[in-house]
C-alpha positions as CSV (number, residue, x, y, z in Angstrom):
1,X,-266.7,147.8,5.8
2,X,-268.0,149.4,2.7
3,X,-269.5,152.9,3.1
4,X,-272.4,154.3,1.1
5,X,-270.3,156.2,-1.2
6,X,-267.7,153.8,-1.4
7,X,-269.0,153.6,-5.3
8,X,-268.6,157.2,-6.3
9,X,-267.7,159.2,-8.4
10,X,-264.4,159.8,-6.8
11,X,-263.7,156.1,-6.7
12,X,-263.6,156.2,-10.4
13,X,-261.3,158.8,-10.7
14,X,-259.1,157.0,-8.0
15,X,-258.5,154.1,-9.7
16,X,-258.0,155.8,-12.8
17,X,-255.1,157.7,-11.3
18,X,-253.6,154.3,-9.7
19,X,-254.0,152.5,-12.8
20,X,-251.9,155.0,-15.2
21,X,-249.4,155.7,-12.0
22,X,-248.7,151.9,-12.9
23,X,-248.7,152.2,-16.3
24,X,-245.9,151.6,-18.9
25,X,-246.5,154.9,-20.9
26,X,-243.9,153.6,-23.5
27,X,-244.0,150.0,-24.3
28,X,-247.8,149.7,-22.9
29,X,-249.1,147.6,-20.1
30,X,-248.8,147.6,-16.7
31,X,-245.9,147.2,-14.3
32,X,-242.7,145.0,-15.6
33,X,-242.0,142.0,-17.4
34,X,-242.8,139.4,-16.7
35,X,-246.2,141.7,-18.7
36,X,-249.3,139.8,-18.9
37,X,-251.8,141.7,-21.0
38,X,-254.2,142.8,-17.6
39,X,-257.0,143.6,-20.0
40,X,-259.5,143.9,-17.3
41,X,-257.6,147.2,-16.5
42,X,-257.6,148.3,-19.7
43,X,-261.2,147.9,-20.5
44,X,-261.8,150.1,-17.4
45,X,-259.2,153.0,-18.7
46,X,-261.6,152.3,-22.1
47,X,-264.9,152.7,-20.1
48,X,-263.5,155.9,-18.0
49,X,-262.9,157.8,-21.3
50,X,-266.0,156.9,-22.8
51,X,-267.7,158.3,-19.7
52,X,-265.4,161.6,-18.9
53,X,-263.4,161.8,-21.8
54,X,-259.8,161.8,-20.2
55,X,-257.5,161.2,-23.2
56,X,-254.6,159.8,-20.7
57,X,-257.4,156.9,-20.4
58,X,-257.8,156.5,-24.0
59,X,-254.1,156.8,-25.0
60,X,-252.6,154.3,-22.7
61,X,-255.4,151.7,-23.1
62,X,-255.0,151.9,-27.0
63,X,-251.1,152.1,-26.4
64,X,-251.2,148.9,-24.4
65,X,-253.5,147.1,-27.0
66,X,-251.2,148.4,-29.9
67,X,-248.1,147.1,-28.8
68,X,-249.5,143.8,-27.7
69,X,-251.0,143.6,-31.3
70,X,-247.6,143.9,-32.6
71,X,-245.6,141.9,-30.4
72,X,-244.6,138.6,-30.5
73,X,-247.2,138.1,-27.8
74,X,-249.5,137.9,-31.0
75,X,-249.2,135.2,-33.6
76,X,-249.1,137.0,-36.4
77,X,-249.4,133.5,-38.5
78,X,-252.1,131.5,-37.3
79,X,-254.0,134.6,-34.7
80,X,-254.3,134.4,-31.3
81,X,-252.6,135.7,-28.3
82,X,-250.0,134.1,-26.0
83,X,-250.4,133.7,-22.3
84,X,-248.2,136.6,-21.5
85,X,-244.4,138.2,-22.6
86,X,-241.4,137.4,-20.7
87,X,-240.2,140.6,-21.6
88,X,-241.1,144.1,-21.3
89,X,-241.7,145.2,-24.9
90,X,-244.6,142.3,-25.6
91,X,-241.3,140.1,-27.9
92,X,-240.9,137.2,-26.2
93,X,-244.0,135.2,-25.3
94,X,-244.4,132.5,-23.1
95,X,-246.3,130.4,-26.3
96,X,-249.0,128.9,-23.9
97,X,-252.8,130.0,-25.5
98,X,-255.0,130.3,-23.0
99,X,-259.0,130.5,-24.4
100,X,-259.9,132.8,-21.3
101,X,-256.9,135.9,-22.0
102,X,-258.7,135.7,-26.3
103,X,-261.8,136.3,-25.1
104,X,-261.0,138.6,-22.9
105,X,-258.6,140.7,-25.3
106,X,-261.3,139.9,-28.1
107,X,-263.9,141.6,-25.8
108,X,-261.4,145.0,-25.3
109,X,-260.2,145.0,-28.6
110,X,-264.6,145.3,-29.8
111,X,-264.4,148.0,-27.5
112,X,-261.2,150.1,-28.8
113,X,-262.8,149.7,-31.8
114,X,-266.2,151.0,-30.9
115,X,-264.6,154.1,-29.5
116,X,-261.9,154.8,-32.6
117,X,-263.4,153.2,-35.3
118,X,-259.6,152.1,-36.5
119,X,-259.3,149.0,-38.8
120,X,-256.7,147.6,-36.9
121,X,-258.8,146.7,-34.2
122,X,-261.2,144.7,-36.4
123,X,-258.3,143.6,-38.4
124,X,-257.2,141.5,-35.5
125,X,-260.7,140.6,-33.6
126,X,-261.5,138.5,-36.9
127,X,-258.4,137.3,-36.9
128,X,-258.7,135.9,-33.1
129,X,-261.4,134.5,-33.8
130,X,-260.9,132.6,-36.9
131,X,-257.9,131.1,-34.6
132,X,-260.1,129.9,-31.6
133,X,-262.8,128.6,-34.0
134,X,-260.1,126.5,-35.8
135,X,-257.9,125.6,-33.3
136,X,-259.5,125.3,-30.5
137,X,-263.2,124.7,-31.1
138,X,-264.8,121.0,-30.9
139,X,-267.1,119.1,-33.4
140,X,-269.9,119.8,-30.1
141,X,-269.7,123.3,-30.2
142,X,-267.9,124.4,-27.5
143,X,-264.4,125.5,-27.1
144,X,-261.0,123.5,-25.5
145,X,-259.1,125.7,-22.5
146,X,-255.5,126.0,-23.9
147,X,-253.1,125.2,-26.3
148,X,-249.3,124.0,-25.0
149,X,-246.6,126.2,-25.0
150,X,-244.1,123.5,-26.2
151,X,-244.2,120.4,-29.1
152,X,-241.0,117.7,-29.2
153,X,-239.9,119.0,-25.7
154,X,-239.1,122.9,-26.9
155,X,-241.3,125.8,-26.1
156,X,-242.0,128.0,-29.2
157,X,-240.9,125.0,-31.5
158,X,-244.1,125.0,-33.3
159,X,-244.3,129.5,-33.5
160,X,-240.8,129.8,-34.5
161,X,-238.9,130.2,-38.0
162,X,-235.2,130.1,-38.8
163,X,-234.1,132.5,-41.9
164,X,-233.2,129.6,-44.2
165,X,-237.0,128.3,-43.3
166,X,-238.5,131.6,-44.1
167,X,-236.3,132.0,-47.7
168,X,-237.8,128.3,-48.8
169,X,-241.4,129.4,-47.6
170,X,-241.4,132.9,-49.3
171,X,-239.1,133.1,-52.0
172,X,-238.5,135.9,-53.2
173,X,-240.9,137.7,-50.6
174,X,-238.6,136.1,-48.0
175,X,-236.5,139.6,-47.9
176,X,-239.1,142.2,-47.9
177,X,-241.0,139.9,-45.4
178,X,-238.4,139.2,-42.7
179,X,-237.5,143.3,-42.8
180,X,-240.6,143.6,-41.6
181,X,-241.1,140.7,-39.2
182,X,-237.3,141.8,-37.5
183,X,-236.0,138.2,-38.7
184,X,-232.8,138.0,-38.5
185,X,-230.2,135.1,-39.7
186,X,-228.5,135.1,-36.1
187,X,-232.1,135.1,-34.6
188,X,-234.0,137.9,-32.3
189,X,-234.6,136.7,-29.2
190,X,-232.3,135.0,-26.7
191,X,-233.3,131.3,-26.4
192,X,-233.6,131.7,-30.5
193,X,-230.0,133.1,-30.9
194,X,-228.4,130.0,-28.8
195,X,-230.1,127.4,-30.6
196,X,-228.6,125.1,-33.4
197,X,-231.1,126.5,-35.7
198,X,-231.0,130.2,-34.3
199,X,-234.8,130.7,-34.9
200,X,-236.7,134.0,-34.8
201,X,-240.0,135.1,-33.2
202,X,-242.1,137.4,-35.7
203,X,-242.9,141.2,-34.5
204,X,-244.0,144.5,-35.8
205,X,-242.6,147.9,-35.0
206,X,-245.4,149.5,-36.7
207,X,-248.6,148.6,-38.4
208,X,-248.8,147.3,-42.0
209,X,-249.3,150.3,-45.1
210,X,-251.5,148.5,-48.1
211,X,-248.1,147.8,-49.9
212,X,-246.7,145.6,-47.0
213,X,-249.9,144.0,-46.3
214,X,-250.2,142.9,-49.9
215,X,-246.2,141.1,-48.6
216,X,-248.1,140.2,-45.7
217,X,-251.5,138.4,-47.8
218,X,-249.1,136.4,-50.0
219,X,-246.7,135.2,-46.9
220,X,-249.1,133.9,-44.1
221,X,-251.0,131.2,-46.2
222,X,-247.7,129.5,-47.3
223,X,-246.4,130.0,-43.9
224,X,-249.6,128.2,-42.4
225,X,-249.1,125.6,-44.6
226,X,-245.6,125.3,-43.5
227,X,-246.3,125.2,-40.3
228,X,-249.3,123.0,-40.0
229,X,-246.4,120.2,-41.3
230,X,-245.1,120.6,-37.8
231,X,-245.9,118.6,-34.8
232,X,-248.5,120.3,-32.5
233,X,-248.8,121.3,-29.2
234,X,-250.6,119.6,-27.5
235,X,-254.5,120.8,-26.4
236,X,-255.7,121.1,-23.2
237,X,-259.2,119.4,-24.2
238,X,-261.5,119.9,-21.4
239,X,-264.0,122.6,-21.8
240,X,-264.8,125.1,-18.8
241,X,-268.3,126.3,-17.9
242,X,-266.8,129.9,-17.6
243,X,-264.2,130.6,-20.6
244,X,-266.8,129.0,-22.8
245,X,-269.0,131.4,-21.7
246,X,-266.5,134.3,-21.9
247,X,-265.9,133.4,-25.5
248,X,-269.3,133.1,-26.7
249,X,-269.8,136.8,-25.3
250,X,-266.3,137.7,-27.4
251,X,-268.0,135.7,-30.8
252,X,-271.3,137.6,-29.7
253,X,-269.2,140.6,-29.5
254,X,-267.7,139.5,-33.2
255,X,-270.4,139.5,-34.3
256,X,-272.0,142.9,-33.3
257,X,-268.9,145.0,-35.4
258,X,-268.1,142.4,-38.0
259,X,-272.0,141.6,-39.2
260,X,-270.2,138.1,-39.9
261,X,-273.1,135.4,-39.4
262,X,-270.3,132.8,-38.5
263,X,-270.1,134.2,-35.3
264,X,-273.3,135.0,-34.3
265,X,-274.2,130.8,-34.8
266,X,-271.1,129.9,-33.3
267,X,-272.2,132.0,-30.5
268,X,-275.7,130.2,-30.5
269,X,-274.2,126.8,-31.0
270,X,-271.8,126.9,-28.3
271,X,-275.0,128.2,-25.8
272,X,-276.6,125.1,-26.9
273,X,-273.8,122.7,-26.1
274,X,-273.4,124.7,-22.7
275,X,-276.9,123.9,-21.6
276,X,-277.3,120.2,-23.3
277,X,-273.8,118.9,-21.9
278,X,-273.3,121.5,-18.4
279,X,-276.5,120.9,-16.6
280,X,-276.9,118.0,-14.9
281,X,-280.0,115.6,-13.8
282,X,-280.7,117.5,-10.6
283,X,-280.8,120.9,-12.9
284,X,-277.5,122.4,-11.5
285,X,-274.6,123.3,-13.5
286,X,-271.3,121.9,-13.2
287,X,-267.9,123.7,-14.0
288,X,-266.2,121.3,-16.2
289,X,-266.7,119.1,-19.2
290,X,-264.7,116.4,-21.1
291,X,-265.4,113.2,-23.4
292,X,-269.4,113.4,-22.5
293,X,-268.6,113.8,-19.1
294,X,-269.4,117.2,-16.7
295,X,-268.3,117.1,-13.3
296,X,-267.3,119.7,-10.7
297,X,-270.4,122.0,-9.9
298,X,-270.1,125.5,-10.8
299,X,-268.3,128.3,-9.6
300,X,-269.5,131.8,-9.1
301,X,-267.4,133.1,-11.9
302,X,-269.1,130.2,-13.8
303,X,-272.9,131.1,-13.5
304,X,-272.3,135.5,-13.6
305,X,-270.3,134.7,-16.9
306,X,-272.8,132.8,-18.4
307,X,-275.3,135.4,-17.1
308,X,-273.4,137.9,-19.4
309,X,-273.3,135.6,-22.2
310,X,-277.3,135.0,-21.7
311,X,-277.7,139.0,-21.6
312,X,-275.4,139.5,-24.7
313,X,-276.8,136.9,-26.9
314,X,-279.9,138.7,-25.9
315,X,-278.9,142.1,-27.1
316,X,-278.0,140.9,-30.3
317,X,-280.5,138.5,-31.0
318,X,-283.3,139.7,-29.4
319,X,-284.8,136.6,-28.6
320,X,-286.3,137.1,-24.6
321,X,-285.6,133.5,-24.3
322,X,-281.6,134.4,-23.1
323,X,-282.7,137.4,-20.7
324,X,-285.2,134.6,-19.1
325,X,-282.2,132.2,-18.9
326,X,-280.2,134.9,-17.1
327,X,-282.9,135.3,-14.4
């Protein structure tokens, strides 16, 4: 039974000091491997310093971000993060894309920026987002739930380089590039080391100076090139009332730190397919949609989603006509 000051003050502190009890305070995250990036609790670490200004807050929320920018969790090629890392130290990612854990980071990482101002945090919110609305955006507007982890029966097939791969691609940047990306011609991670091929997952131990970025600027395009050759996983096409909602608040979100006009209309397109495609004849909303087709009705987390969608369109736009749809 909840008490009147269950919601105090004191609460807030409380889970604060549970949640960094918990807390890697080297690697970043939460707990063990298997790590998924938990970024609920580190929007509330984000959200605790901004009101009381406890630095442990802000340190282990950016730490957490940080290393999960530079991991392997990240796909430092095409953008976009992995489900989660099989390992401790964010390497090794289990290669599923979910839509809902982008949004979500997307959301955090607007907010680590907000607070810092750092470059890095931008860097890699445009980034995202170029991904989802490439990969996993349809011609209606609204987004797919997932991309597979595997393609020809292999997980990572698709993510994953070999050295002799990387020299062809790169040239002579191949050298400077796979110092930095930890490649190695006996590959870096386990499953990569005992294949035929020994193939390498590509991670950062530190963030990119102007000099390596400039290594960085020339590599990706050929590599996405490269890549885009390969045969894809496959795409979990259905579209979900709630993660489309959650990413239109993370393009909203884009939006408000970028000043990029892409997102903002991707944002107001995707409302409009939400409402056009998710409501049905009787005027409720259903939870799932594919081919023309929504069925399922909604789910709580559905309809308070798309409430904060409505509200953040709203702020941004200022057009009443989302805070009316919220109500």
């Amino acid at each position: 039974q909840l008490t009147q000051d269950f919601f105090s003050e004191s609460t807030l502190h409380a889970i604060e000091k549970k949640l960094l009890e918990q807390a890697d305070t080297v690697l970043g995250g939460f707990g063990n491997a298997p790590k998924f990036p938990q970024t609920f609790s580190i929007r509330y670490l984000l959200r605790h310093y901004h009101t009381y200004k406890d630095e442990a807050s802000l340190t282990q929320a950016l730490l957490s971000l940080d290393k999960m920018m530079l991991g392997g969790i990240y796909d430092h090629v095409g953008g976009g993060f992995a489900r989660y890392s099989v390992d401790a130290a964010w390497q090794v990612p289990h290669f599923e894309k979910m839509l809902y854990d982008n949004a979500l980071l997307v959301l955090v990482l607007v907010e680590a920026y907000q607070l810092t101002k750092e470059g890095r945090y931008k860097d890699y919110i445009i980034h995202t987002l170029d991904f989802v609305s490439r990969e996993l955006m349809h011609e209606h507007h609204g987004f797919y739930s997932a991309i597979d982890a595997d393609s020809e029966g292999v997980e990572g097939k698709f993510y994953t380089y070999t050295k002799k791969e990387l020299d062809d691609v790169l040239g002579k940047d191949s050298e400077a590039f796979c110092r930095l990306y930890k490649v190695e011609a006996a590959g870096n991670w386990p499953e990569g080391k005992e294949a035929v091929d020994p193939t390498n997952i590509l991670w950062l131990d530190h963030f990119l100076t102007d000099e390596e970025k400039d290594i960085h600027d020339r590599s990706i395009p050929k590599l996405m090139a490269y890549r885009n050759q390969r045969v894809r996983p496959l795409t979990d096409d259905k579209s979900l009332l709630g993660w489309n909602a959650l990413m239109n608040q993370a393009f909203s979100a884009g939006y408000t730190i970028t000043g990029d006009n892409r997102y903002l209309k991707i944002a107001i397109d995707n409302y409009v397919f939400l409402e056009s495609q998710f409501v049905g004849e009787s005027g409720y909303w259903h939870h799932t949609w594919k081919n023309g087709v929504a069925t399922i009705p909604a789910f709580l987390d559905d309809l308070a989603y798309l409430i904060q969608a409505s509200i953040q369109l709203q702020t941004v736009t200022g057009d009443l006509t989302y805070l009316i749809r919220a109500k």
